[in-house]
C-alpha positions as CSV (number, residue, x, y, z in Angstrom):
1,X,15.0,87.5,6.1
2,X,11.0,86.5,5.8
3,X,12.2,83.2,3.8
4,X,14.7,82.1,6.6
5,X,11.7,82.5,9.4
6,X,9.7,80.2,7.1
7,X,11.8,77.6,6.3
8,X,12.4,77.4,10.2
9,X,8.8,77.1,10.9
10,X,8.4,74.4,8.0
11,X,11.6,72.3,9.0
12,X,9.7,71.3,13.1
13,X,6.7,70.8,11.4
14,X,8.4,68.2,9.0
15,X,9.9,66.5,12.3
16,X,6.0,66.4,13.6
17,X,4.5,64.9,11.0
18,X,7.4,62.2,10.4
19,X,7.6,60.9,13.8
20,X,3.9,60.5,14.1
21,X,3.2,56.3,14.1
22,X,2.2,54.7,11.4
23,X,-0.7,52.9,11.4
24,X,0.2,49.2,11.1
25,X,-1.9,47.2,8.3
26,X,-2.9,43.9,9.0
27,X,-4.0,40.6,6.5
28,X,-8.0,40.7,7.5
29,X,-9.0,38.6,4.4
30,X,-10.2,35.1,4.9
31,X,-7.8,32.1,5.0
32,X,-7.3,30.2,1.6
33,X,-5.0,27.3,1.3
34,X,-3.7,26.4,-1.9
35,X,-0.9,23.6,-2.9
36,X,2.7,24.9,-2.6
37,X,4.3,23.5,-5.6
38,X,7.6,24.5,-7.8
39,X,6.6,25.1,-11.6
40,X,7.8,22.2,-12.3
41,X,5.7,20.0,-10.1
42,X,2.7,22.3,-10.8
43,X,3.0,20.8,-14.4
44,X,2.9,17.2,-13.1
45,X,4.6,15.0,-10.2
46,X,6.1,12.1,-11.6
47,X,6.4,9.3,-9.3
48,X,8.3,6.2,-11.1
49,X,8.2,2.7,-9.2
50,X,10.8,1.4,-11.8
51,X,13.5,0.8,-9.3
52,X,11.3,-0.4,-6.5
53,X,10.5,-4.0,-7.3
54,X,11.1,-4.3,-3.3
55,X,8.2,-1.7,-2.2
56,X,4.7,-2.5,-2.5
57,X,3.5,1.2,-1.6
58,X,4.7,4.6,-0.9
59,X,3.3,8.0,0.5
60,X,3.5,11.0,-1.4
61,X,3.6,14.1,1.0
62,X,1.6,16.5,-1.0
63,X,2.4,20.7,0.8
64,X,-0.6,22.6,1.1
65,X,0.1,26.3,2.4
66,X,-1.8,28.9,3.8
67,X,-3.1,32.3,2.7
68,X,-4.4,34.4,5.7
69,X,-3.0,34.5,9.4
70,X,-2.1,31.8,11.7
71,X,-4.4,30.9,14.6
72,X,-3.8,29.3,17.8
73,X,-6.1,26.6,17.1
74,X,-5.8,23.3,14.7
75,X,-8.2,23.8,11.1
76,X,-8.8,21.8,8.5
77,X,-9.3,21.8,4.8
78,X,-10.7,19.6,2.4
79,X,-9.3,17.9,-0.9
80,X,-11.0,15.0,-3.6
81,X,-9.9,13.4,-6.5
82,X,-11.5,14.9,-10.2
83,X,-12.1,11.0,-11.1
84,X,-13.4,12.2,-14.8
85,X,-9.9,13.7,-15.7
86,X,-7.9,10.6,-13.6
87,X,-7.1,7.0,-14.6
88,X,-5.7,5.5,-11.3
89,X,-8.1,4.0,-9.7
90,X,-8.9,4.4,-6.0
91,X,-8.0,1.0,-3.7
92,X,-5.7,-0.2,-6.7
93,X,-3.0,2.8,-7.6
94,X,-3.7,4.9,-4.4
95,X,-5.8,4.7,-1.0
96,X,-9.0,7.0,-0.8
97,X,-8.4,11.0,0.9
98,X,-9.1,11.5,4.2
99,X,-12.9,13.6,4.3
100,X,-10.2,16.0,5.6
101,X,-6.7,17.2,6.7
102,X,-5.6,19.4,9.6
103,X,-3.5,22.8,9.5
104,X,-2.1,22.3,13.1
105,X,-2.5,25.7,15.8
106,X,-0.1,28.3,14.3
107,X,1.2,26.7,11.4
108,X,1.3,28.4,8.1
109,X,1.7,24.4,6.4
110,X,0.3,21.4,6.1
111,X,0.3,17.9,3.5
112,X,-1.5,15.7,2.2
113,X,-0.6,12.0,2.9
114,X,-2.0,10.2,-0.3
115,X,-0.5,6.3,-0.6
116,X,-0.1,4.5,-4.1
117,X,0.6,1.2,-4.5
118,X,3.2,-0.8,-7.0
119,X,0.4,-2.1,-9.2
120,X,1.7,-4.9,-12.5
121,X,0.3,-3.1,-14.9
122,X,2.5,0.1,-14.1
123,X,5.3,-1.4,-16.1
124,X,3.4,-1.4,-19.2
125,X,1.7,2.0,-18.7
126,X,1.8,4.9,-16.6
127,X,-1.8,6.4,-14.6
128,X,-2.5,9.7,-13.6
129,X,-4.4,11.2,-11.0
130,X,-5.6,14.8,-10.2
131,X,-6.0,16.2,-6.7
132,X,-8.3,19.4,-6.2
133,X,-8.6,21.5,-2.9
134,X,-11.9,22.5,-2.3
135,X,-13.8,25.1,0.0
136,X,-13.9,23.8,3.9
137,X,-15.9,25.8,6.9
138,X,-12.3,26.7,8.0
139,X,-10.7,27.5,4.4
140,X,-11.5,28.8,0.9
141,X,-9.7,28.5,-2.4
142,X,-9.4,31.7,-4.2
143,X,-6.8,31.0,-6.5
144,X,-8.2,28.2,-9.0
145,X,-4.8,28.6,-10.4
146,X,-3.1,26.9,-7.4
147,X,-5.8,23.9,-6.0
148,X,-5.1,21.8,-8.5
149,X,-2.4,18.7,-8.6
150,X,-1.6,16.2,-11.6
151,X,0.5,13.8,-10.3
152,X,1.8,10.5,-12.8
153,X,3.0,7.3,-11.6
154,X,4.7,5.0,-13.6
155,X,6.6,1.3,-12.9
156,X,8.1,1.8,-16.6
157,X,11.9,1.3,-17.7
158,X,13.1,2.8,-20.3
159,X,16.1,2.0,-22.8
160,X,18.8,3.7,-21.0
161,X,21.7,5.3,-23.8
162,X,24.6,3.0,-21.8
163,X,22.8,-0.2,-22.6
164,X,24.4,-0.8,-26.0
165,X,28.1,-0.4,-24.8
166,X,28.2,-3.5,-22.5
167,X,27.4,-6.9,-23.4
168,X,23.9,-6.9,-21.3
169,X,21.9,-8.6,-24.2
170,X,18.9,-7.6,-26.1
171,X,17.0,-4.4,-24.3
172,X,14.1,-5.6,-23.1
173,X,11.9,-3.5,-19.5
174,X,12.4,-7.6,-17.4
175,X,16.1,-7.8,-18.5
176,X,16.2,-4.1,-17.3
177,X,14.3,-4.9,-14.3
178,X,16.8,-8.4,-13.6
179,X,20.4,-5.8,-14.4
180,X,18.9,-3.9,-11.6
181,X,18.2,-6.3,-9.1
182,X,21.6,-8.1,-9.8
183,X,23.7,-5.6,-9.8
184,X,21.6,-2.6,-8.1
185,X,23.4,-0.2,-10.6
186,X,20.9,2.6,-12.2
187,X,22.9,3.3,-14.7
188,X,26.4,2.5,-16.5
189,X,29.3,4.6,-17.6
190,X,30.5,5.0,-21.6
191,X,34.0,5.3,-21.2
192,X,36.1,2.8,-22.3
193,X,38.3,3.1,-18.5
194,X,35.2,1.7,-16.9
195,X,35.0,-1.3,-18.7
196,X,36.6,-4.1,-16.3
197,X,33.9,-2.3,-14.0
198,X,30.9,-2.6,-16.3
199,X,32.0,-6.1,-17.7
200,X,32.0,-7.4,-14.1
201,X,28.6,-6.1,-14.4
202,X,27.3,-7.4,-16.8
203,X,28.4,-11.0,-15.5
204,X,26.7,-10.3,-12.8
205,X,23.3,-10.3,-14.6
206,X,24.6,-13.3,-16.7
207,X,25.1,-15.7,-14.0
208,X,21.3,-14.7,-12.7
209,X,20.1,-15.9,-15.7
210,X,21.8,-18.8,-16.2
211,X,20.4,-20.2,-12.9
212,X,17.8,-18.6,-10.9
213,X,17.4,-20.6,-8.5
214,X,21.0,-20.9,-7.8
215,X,21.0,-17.4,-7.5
216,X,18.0,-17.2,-5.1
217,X,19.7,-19.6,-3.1
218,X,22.6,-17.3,-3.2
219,X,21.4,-14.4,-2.3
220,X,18.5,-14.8,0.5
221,X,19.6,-11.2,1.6
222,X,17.8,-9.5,-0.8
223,X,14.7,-11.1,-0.4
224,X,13.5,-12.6,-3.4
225,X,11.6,-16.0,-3.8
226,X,10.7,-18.2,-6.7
227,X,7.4,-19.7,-6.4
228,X,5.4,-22.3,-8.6
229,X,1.8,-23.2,-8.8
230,X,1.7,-25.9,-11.8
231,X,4.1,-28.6,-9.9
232,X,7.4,-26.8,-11.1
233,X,6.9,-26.5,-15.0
234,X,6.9,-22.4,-14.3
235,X,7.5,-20.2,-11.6
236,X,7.0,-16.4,-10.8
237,X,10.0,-14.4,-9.1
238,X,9.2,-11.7,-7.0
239,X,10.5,-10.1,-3.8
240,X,9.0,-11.1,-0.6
241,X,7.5,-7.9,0.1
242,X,5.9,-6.8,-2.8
243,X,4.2,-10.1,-4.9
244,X,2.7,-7.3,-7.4
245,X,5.6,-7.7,-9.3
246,X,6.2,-10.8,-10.6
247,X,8.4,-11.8,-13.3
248,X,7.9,-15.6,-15.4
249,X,10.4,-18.0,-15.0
250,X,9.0,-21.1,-17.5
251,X,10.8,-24.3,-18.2
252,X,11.9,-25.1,-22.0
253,X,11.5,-28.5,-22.5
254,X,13.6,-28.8,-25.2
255,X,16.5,-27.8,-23.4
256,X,15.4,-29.0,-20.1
257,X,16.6,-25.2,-18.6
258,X,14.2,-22.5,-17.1
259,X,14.6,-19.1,-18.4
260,X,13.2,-15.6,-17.5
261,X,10.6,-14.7,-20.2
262,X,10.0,-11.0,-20.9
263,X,7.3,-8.6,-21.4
264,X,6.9,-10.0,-25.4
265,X,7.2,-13.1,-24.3
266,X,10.9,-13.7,-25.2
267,X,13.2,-16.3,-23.4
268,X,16.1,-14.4,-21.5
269,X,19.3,-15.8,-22.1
C-alpha cells in the first residue's frame, strides 16, 4: 500500500517539473560572414567567355552569408583580392572591390558584385583570381575555412568529341569560334539520323568562310563588322560590342581571296 502512496506523490511532481518553461537559448556570439558556396564552387568558379564573343564584360554575383542574428539596420563587410596567389589583373580581367559591401537591415545574405571583362588573351590562357573576406567593424571571419574564393576565367575552346564526325575542317579554337557564330550551335550530335541536320551545319560555316564579307553583309543582325587599317590588305572581325575579340581576316595574294587565319597562323578554308 506504502508503494501505491508514493508513486502518486511522484507522478504530480513529474507533471510540475515538465510543464515548467524552458528557458529559450539565444545566438549571443558576434556576427561572421563567410562565402556561401557549394563544394564544388568552393574548389573553384569557372567562368568561360568561350561562347560570348558578343559580351565585353559580365558580373559575377559572389553570396556572402551570415553567422549571428539579423538586425534592423544595413552592415557592411569587407573583401580584397590576395594579388600574390592571382594572375588576373585588376582594370584588365576584373574591376577593383568596392572598400565595402552592405548586408541590408534584417537580411541573413548579401553578394559581391565583382565584373570581369572578355580580355584577347583569355583564348590562349585562362587567369585566376582569389577573393578573401576579411574582419570589418560590423563583421568578423571565424571560419578561415569559408572566406576564401578561387574563381578561373577562361575565353578558351576546346576540341569538342563531335567535331570529327562532320565535315567542319581541321580543329582549330577560331574555326571553333567561326562554327559558333555561324551556326550558334554549342555542340553537335553523333548519330548518323542527325546528319542532314549537322551537314546543313556545317555549310553553314562553309559559306562564312568562303566570303566574309558577303556574309557580314548578310547578316547585319548579329552584329559583326569587318574593319581594316592597312587600306584593305587585312582586316579584323569582331562584333560591334566587344572589339577585344578580334579575329584576322588577311588577303592571299596569290589567290587574290581573303581568308580567316587562326591562332597558329593557318589560312581557314
Amino acid at each position: 500500500m506504502k508503494k501505491n502512496i508514493y508513486i502518486l506523490i511522484a507522478f504530480p511532481l513529474f507533471l510540475f517539473f515538465s510543464c515548467q518553461k524552458t528557458e529559450l537559448k539565444t545566438y549571443d556570439a558576434d556576427a561572421n560572414v563567410y562565402f556561401d558556396l557549394s563544394a564544388e564552387a568552393r574548389d573553384s568558379i569557372v567562368y568561360t567567355f568561350a561562347y560570348e564573343m558578343t559580351k565585353a564584360s559580365d558580373t559575377l554575383y559572389i553570396p556572402v552569408r551570415l553567422m549571428g542574428n539579423r538586425l534592423g539596420k544595413q552592415r557592411h563587410f569587407e573583401v580584397y583580392v590576395e594579388k600574390d596567389s592571382s594572375t588576373a589583373r585588376s582594370k584588365e580581367h576584373y574591376e577593383s572591390l568596392s572598400s565595402e559591401y552592405p548586408l541590408e537591415a534584417d537580411q541573413g545574405f548579401g553578394h559581391v558584385a565583382l565584373i570581369i571583362h572578355n580580355t584577347k588573351d583569355l583564348e590562349e590562357k585562362s587567369v585566376s583570381l582569389i577573393l578573401k573576406l576579411k574582419t570589418s567593424p560590423d563583421f568578423g571571419i571565424d571560419d578561415p575555412r569559408l572566406i576564401r574564393a578561387y574563381i578561373v576565367l577562361s575565353a578558351r575552346l576546346e576540341k569538342p568529341n563531335w567535331w570529327g564526325n562532320w565535315p567542319l575542317g581541321e580543329y582549330s579554337r577560331v574555326r571553333h569560334q567561326l562554327f559558333f557564330i555561324a551556326t550558334e550551335q554549342r555542340q553537335l550530335s553523333t548519330e548518323g539520323l542527325d546528319a542532314p541536320k549537322n551537314l546543313y551545319f556545317a555549310n553553314l560555316l562553309t559559306i562564312m568562310l568562303n566570303d566574309p564579307f558577303k556574309w557580314v553583309a548578310d547578316h547585319p543582325e548579329k552584329g559583326y563588322v569587318l574593319e581594316s587599317k592597312d587600306n584593305g590588305q587585312s582586316y579584323v572581325f569582331y562584333h560591334k560590342d566587344n572589339p577585344n575579340r578580334p579575329i584576322l581576316l588577311k588577303k592571299n595574294t596569290g589567290v587574290g581571296k581573303f581568308f580567316f587565319i587562326d591562332e597558329s597562323g593557318k589560312e581557314l578554308r
